[in-house]
N, CA, C and O atoms as a printed pandas DataFrame, in Angstrom:
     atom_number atom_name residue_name chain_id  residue_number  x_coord  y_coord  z_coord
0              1         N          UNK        A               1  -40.061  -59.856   45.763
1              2        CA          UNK        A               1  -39.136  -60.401   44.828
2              3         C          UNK        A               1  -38.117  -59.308   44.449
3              4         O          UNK        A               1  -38.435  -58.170   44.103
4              5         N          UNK        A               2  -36.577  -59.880   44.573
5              6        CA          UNK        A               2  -35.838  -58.637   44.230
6              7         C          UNK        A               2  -34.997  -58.684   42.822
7              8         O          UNK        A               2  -34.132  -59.522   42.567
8              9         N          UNK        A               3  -35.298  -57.928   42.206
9             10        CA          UNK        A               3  -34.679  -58.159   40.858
10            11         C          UNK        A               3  -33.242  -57.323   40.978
11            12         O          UNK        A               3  -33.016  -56.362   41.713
12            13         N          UNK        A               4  -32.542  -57.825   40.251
13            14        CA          UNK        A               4  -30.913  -57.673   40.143
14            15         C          UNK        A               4  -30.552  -57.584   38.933
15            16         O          UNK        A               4  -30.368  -58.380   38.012
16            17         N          UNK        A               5  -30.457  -56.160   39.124
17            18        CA          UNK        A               5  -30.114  -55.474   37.464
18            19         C          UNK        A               5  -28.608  -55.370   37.153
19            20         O          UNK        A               5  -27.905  -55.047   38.111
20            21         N          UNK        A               6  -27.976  -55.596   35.938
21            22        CA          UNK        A               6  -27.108  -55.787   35.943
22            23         C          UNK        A               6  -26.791  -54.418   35.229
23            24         O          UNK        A               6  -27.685  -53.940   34.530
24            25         N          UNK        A               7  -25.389  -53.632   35.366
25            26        CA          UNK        A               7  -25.280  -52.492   34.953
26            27         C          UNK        A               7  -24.744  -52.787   33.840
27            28         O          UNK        A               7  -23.737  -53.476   33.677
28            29         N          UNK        A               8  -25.705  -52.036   32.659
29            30        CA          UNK        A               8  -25.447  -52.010   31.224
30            31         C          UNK        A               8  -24.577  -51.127   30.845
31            32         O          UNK        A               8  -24.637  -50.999   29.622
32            33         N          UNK        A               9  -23.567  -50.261   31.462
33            34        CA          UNK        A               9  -22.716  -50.092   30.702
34            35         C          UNK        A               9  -21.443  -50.364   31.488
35            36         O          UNK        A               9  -21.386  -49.888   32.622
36            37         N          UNK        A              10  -20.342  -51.121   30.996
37            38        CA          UNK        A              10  -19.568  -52.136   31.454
38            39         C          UNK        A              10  -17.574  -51.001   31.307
39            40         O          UNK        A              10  -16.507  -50.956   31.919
40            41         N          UNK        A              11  -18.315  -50.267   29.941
41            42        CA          UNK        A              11  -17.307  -49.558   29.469
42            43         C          UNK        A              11  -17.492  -48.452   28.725
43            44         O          UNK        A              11  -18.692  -48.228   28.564
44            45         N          UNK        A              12  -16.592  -47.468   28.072
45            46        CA          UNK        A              12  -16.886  -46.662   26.968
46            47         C          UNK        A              12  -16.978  -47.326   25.446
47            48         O          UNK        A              12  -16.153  -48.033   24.867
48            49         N          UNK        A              13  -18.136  -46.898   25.052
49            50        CA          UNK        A              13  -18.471  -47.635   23.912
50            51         C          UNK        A              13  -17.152  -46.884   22.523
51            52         O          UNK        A              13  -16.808  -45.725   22.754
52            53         N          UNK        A              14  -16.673  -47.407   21.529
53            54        CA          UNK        A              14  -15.653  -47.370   20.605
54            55         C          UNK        A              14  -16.475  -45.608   19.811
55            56         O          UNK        A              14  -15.668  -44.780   19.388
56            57         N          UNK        A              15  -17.427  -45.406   19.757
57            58        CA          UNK        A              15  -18.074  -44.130   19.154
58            59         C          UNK        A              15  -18.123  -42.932   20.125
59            60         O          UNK        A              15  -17.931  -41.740   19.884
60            61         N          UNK        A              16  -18.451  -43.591   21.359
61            62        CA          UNK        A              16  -18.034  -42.041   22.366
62            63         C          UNK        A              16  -15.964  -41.896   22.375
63            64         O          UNK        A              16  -15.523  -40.846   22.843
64            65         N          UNK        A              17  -14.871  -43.014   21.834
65            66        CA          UNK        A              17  -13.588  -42.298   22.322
66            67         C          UNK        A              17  -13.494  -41.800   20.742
67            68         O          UNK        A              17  -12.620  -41.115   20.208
68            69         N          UNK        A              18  -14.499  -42.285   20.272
69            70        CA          UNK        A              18  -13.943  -41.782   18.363
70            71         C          UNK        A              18  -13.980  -39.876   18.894
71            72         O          UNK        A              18  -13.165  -38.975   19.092
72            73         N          UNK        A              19  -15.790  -40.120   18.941
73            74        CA          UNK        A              19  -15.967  -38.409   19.506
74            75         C          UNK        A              19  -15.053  -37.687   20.397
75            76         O          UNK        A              19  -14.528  -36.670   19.943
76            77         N          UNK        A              20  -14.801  -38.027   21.508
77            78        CA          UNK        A              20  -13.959  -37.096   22.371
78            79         C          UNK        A              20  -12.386  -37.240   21.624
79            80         O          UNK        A              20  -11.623  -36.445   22.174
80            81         N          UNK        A              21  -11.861  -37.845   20.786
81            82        CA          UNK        A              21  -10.436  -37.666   20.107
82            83         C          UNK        A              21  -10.575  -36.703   19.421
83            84         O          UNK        A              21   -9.557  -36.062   19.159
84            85         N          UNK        A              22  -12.060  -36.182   18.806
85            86        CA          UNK        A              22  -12.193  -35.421   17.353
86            87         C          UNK        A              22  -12.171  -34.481   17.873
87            88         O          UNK        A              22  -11.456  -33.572   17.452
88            89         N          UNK        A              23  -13.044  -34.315   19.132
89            90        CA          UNK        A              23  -13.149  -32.762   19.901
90            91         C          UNK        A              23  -11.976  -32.265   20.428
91            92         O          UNK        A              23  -11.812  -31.052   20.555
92            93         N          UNK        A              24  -10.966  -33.247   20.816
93            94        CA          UNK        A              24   -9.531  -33.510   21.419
94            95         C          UNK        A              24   -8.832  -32.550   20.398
95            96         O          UNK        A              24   -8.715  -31.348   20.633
96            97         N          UNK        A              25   -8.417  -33.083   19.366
97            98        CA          UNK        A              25   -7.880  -32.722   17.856
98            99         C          UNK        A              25   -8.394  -31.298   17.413
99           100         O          UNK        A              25   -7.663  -30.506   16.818
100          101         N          UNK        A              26   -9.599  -31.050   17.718
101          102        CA          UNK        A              26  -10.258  -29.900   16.823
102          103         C          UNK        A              26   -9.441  -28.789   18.039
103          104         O          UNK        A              26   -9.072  -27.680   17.652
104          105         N          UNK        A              27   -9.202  -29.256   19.618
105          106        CA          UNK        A              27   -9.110  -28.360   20.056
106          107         C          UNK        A              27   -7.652  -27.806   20.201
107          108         O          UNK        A              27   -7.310  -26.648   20.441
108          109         N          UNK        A              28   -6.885  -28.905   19.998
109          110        CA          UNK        A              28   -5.555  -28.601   19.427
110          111         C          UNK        A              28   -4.792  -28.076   18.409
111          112         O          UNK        A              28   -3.748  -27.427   18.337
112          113         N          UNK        A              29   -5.711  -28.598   17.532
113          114        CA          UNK        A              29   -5.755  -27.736   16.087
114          115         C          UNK        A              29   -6.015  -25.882   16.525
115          116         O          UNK        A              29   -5.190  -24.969   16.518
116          117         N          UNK        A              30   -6.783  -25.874   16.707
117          118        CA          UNK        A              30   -7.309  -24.203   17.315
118          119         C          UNK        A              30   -6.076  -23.940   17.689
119          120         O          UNK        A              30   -5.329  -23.169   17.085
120          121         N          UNK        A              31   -5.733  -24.693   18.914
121          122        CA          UNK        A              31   -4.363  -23.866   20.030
122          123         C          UNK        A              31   -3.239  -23.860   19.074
123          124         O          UNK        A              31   -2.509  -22.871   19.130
124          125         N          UNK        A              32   -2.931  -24.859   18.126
125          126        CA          UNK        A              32   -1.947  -24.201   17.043
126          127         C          UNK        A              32   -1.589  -23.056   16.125
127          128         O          UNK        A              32   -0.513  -22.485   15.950
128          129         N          UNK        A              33   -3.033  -22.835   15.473
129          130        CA          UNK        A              33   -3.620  -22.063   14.743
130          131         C          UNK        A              33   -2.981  -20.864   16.015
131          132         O          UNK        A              33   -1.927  -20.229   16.032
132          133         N          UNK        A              34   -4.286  -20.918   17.128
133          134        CA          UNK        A              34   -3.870  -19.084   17.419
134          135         C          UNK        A              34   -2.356  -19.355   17.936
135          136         O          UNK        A              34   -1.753  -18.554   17.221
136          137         N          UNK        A              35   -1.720  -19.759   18.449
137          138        CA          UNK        A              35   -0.052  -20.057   18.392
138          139         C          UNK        A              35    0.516  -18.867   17.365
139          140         O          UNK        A              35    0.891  -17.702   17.493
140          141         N          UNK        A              36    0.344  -19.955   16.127
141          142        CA          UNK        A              36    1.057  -19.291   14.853
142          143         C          UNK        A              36    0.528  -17.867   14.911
143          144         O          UNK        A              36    1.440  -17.057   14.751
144          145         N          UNK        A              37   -0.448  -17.416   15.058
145          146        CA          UNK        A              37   -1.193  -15.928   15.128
146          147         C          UNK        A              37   -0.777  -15.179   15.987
147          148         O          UNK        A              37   -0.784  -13.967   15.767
148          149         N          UNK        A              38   -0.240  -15.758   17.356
149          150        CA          UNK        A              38    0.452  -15.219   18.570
150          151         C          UNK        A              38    1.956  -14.737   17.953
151          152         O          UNK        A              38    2.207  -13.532   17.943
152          153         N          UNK        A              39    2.709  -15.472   17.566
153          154        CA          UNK        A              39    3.923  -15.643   16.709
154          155         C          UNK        A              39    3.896  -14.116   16.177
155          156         O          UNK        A              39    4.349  -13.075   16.654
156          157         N          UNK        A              40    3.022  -14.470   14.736
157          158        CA          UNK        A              40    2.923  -13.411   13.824
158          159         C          UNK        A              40    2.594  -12.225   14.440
159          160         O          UNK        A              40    2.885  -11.219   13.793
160          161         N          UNK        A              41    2.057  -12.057   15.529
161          162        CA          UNK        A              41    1.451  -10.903   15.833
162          163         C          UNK        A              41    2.827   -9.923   16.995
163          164         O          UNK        A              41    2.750   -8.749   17.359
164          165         N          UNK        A              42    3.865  -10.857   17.288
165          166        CA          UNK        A              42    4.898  -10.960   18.374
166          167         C          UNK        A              42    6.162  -10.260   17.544
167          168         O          UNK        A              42    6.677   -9.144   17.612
168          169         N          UNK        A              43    6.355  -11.145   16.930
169          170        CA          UNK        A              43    7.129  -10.434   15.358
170          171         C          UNK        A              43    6.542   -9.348   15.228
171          172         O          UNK        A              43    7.181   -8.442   15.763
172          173         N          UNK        A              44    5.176   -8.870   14.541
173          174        CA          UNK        A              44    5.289   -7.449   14.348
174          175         C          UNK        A              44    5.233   -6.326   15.597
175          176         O          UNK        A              44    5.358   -5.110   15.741
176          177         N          UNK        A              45    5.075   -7.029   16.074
177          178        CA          UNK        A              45    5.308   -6.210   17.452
178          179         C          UNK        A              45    6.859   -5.142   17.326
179          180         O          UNK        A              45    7.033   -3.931   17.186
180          181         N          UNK        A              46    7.819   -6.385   17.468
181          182        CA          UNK        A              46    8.804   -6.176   17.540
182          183         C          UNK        A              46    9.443   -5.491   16.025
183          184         O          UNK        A              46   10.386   -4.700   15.985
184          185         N          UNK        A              47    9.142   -5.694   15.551
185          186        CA          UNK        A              47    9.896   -4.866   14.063
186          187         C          UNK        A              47    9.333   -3.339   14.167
187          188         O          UNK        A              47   10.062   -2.425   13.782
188          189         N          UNK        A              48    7.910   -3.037   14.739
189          190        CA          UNK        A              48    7.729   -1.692   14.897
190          191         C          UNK        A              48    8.218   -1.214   15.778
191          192         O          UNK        A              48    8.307    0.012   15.723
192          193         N          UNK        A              49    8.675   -1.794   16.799
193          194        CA          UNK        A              49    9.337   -1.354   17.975
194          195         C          UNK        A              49   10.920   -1.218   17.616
195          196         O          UNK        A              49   11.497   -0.477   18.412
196          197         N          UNK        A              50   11.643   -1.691   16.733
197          198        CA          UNK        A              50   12.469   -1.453   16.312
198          199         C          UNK        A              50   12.424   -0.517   15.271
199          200         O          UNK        A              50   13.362    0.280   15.240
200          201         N          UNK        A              51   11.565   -0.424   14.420
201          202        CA          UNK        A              51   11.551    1.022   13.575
202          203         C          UNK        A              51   10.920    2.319   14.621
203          204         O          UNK        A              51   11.261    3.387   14.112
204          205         N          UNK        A              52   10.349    2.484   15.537
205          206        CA          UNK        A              52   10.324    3.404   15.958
206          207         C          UNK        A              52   11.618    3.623   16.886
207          208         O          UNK        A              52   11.849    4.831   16.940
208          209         N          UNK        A              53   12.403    2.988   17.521
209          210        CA          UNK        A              53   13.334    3.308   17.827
210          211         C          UNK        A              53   14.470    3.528   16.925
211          212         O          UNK        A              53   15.532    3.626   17.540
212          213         N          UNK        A              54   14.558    3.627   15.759
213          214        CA          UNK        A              54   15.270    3.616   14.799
214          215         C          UNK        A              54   14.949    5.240   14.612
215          216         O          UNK        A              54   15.686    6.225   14.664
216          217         N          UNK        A              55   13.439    5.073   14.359
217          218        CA          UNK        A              55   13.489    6.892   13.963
218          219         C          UNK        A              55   13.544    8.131   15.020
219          220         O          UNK        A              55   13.808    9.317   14.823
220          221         N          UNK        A              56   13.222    7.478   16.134
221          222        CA          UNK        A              56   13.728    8.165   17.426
222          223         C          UNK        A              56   15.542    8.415   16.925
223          224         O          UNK        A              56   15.998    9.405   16.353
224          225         N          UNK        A              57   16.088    7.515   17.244
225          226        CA          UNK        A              57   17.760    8.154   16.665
226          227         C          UNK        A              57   17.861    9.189   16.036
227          228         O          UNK        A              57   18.335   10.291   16.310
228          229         N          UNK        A              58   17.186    8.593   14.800
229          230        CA          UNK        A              58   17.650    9.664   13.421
230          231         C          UNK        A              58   16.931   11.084   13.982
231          232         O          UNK        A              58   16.807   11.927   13.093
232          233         N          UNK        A              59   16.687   11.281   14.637
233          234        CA          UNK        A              59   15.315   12.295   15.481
234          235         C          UNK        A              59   16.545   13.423   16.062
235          236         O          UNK        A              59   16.929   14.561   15.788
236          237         N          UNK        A              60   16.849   12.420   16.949
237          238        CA          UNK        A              60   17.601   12.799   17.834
238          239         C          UNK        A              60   19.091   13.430   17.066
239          240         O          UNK        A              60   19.567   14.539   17.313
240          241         N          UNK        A              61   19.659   12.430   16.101
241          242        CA          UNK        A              61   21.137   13.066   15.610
242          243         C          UNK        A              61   20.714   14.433   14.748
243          244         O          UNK        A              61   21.445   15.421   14.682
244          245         N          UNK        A              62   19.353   14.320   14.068
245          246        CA          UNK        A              62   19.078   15.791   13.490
246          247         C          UNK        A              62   19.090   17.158   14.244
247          248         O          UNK        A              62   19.402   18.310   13.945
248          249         N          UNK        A              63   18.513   16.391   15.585
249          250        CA          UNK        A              63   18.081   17.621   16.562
250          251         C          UNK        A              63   19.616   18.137   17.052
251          252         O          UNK        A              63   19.853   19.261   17.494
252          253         N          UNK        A              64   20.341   17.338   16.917
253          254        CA          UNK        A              64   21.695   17.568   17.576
254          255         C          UNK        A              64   22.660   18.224   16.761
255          256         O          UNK        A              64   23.506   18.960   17.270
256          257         N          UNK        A              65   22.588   17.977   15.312
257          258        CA          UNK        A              65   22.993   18.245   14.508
258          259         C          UNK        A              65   23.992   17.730   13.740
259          260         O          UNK        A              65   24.780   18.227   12.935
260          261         N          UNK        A              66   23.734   16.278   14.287
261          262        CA          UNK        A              66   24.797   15.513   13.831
262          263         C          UNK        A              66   24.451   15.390   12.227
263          264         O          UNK        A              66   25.380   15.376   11.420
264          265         N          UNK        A              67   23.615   15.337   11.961
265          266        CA          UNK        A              67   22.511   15.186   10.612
266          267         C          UNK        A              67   22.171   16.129    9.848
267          268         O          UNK        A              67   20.950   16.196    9.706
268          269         N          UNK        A              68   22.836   16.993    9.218
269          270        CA          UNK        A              68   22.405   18.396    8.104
270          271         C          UNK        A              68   20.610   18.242    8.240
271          272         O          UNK        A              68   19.806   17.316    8.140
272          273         N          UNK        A              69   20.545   19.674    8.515
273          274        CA          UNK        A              69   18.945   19.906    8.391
274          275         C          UNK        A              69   18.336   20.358    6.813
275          276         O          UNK        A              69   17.829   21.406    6.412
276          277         N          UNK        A              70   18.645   19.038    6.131
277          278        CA          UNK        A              70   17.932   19.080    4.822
278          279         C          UNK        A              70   16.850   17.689    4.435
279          280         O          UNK        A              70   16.916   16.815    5.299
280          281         N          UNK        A              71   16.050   17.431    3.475
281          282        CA          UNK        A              71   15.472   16.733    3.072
282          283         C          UNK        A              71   16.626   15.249    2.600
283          284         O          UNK        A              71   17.657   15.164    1.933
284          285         N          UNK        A              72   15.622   14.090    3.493
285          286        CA          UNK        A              72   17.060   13.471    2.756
286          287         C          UNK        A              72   16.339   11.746    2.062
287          288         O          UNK        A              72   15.447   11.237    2.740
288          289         N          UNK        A              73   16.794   11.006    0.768
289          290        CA          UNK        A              73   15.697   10.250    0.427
290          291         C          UNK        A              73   16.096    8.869    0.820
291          292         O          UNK        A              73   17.064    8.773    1.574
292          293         N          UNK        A              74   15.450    7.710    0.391
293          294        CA          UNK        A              74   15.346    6.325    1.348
294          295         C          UNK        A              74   16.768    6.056    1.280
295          296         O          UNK        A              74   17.364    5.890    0.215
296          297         N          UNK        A              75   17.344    6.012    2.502
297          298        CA          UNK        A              75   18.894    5.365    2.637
298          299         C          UNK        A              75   18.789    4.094    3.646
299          300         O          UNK        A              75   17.774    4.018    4.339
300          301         N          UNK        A              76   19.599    3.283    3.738
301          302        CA          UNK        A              76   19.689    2.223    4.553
302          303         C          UNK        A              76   20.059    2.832    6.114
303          304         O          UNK        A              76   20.687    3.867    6.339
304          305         N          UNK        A              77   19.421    1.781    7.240
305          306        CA          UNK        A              77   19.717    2.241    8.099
306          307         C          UNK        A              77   21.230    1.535    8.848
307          308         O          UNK        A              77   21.193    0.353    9.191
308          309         N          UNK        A              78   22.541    2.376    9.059
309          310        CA          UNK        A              78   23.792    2.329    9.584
310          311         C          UNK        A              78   23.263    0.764   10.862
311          312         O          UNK        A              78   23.717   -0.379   10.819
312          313         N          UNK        A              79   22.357    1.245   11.713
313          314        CA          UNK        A              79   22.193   -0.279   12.597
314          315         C          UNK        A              79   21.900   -0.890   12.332
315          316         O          UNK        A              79   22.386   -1.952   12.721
316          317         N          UNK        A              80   21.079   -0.908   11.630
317          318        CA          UNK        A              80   20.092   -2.267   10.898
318          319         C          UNK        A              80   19.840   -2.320    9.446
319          320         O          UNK        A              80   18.803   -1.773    9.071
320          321         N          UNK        A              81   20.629   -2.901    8.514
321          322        CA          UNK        A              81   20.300   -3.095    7.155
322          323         C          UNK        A              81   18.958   -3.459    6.742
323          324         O          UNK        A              81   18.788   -3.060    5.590
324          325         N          UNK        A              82   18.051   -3.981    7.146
325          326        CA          UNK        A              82   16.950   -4.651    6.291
326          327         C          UNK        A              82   15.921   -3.370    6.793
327          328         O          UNK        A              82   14.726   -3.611    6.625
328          329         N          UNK        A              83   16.318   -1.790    7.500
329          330        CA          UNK        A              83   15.153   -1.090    7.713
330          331         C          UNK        A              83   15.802    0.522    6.905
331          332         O          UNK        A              83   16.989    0.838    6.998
332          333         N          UNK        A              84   14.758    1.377    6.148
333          334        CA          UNK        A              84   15.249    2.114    5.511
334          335         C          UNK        A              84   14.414    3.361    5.947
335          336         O          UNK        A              84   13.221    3.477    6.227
336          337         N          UNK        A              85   15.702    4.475    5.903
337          338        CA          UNK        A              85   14.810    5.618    6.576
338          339         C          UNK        A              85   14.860    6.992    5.864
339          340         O          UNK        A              85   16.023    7.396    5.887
340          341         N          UNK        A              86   14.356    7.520    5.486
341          342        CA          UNK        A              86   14.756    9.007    4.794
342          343         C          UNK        A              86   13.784   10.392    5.685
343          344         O          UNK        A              86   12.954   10.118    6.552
344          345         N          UNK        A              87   14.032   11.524    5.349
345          346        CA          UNK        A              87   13.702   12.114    6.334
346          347         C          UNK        A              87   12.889   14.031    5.424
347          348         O          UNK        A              87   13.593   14.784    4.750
348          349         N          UNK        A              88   11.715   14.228    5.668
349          350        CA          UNK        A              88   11.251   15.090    5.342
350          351         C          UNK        A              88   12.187   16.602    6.288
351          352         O          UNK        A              88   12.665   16.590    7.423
352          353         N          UNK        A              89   12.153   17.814    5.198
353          354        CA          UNK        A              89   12.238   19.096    6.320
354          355         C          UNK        A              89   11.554   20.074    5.341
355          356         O          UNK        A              89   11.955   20.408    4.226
356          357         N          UNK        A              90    9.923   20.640    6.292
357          358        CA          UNK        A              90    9.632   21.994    5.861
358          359         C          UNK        A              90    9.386   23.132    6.706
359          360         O          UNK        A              90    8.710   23.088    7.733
360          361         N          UNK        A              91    9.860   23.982    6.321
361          362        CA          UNK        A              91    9.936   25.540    7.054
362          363         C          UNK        A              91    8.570   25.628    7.958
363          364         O          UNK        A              91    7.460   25.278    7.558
364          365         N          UNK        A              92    8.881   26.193    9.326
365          366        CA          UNK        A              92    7.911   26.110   10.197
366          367         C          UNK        A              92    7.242   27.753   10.161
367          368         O          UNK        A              92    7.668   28.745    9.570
368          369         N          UNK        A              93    6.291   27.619   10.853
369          370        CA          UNK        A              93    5.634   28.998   10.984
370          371         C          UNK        A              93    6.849   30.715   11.574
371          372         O          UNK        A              93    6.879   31.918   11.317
372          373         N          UNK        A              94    7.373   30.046   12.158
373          374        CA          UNK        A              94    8.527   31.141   12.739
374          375         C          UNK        A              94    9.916   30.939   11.704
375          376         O          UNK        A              94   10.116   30.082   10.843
376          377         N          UNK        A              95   10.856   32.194   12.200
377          378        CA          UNK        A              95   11.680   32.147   11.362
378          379         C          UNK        A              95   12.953   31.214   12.228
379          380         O          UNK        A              95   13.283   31.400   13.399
380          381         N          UNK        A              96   13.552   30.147   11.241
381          382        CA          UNK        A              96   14.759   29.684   11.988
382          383         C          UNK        A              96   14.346   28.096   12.483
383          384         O          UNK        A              96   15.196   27.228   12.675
384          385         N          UNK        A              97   12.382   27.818   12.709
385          386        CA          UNK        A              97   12.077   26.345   13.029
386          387         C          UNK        A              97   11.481   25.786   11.707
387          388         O          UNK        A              97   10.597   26.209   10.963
388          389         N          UNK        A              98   12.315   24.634   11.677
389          390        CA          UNK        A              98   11.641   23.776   10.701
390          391         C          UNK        A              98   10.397   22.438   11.673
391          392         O          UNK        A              98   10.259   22.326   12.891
392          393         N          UNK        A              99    9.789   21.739   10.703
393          394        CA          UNK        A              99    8.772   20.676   10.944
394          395         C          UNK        A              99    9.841   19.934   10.158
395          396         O          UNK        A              99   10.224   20.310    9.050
396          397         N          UNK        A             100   10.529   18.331   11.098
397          398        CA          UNK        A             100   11.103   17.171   10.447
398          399         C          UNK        A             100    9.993   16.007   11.043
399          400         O          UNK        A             100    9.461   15.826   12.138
400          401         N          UNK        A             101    9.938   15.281    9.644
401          402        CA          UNK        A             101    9.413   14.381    9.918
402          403         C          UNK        A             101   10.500   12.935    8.975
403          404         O          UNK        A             101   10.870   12.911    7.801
404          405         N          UNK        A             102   10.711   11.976   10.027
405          406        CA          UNK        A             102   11.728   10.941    9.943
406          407         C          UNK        A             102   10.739    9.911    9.893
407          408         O          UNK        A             102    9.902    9.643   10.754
408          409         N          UNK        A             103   10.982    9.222    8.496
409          410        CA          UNK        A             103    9.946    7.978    8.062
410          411         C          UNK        A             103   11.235    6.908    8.129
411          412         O          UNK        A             103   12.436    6.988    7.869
412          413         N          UNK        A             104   10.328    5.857    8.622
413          414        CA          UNK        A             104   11.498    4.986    8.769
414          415         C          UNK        A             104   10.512    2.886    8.751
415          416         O          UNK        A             104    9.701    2.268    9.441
416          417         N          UNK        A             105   11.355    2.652    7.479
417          418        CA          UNK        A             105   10.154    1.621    6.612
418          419         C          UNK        A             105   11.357    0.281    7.022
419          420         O          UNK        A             105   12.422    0.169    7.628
420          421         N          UNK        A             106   10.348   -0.621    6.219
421          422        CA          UNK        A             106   10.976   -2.355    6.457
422          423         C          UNK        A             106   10.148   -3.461    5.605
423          424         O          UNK        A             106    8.965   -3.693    5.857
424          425         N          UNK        A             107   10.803   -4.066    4.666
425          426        CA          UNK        A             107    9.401   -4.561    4.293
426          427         C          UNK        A             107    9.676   -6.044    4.748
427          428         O          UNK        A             107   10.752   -6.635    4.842
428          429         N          UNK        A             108    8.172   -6.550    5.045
429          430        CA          UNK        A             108    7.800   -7.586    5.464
430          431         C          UNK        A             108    8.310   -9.043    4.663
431          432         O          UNK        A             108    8.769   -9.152    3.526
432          433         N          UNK        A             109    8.039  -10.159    5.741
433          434        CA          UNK        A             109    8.111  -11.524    4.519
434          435         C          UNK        A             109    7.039  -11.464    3.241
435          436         O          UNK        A             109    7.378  -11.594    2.065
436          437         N          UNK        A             110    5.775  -11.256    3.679
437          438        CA          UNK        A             110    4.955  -11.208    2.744
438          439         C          UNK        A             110    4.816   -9.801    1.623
439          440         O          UNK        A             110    3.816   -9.598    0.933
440          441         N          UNK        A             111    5.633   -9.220    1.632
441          442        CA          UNK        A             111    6.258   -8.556    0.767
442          443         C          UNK        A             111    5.325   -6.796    0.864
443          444         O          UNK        A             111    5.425   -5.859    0.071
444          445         N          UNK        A             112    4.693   -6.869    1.810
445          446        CA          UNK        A             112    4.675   -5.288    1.797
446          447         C          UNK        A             112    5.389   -4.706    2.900
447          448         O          UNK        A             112    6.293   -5.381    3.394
448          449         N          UNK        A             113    5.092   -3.359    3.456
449          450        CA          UNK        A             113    5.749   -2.880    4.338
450          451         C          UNK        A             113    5.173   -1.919    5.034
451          452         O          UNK        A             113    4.100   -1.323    4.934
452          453         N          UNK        A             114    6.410   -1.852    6.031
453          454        CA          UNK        A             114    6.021   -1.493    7.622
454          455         C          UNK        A             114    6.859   -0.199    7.318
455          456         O          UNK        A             114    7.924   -0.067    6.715
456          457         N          UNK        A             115    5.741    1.041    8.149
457          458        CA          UNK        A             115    5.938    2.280    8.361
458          459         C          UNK        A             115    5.987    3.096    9.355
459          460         O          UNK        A             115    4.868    3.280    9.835
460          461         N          UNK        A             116    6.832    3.674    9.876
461          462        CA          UNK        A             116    7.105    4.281   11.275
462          463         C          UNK        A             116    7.780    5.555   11.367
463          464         O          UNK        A             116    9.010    5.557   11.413
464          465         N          UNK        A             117    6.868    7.080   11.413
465          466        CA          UNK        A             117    7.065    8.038   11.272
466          467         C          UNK        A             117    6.764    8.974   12.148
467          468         O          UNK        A             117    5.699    9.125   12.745
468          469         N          UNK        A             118    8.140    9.866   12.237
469          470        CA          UNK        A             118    8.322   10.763   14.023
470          471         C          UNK        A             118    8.041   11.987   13.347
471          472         O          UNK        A             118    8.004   13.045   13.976
C-alpha cells in the first residue's frame, strides 16, 4: 500500500518573514551606525592631517627665517581660519640652537580640541 504524503509546507509561514525582516533591519541598522563612525573617524583623520601640515609650514618659515625666532602666543592660522597656532622657543644645549616647538590646535563640533605639535 502506498501512502501519498502531501508536503506540509506549501509556503513561508507570516512569523518566519516577520523574523528574517527584524534580522534584515537589525543588520542595517548596524551598517548605518558603523557608517556614521566611518564618517566621524574620516573627518578626524583629515583635520589632523591638516593641522600637522599646518605646523610643518610654520616649521619650516621659522627655520627659514621668515618667522622671528621668538616665543609667539595663539594666533589664527593665515591658510586656514578655524585652526590656531602659536609657537614655543627655548635655548638649546649649545650656543646659537634653540628647541621650537609649533603647537597648532582646532576645536572640534563637539566643542573640544584637536592638537598637533612639531
Amino acid at each position: 500500500m502506498l501512502l501519498h504524503r502531501r508536503n506540509p509546507r506549501q509556503g513561508i509561514s507570516l512569523l518566519e518573514v516577520i523574523l528574517a525582516l527584524s534580522v534584515f533591519l537589525i543588520s542595517i541598522t548596524g551598517l548605518v551606525f558603523l557608517m556614521g563612525v566611518a564618517s566621524d573617524q574620516a573627518l578626524e583623520t583629515q583635520m589632523r592631517s591638516q593641522a600637522f601640515s599646518l605646523a610643518q609650514s610654520k616649521l619650516a618659515e621659522v627655520s627659514s627665517g621668515a618667522i622671528p625666532l621668538e616665543g609667539k602666543g595663539e594666533a589664527a592660522c593665515e591658510d586656514d581660519d578655524d585652526y590656531m597656532w602659536s609657537m614655543d622657543v627655548d635655548s638649546g644645549g649649545f650656543n646659537g640652537l634653540s628647541n621650537v616647538t609649533v603647537h597648532v590646535s582646532r576645536k572640534r563640533a563637539n566643542g573640544t580640541k584637536l592638537e598637533c605639535s612639531l
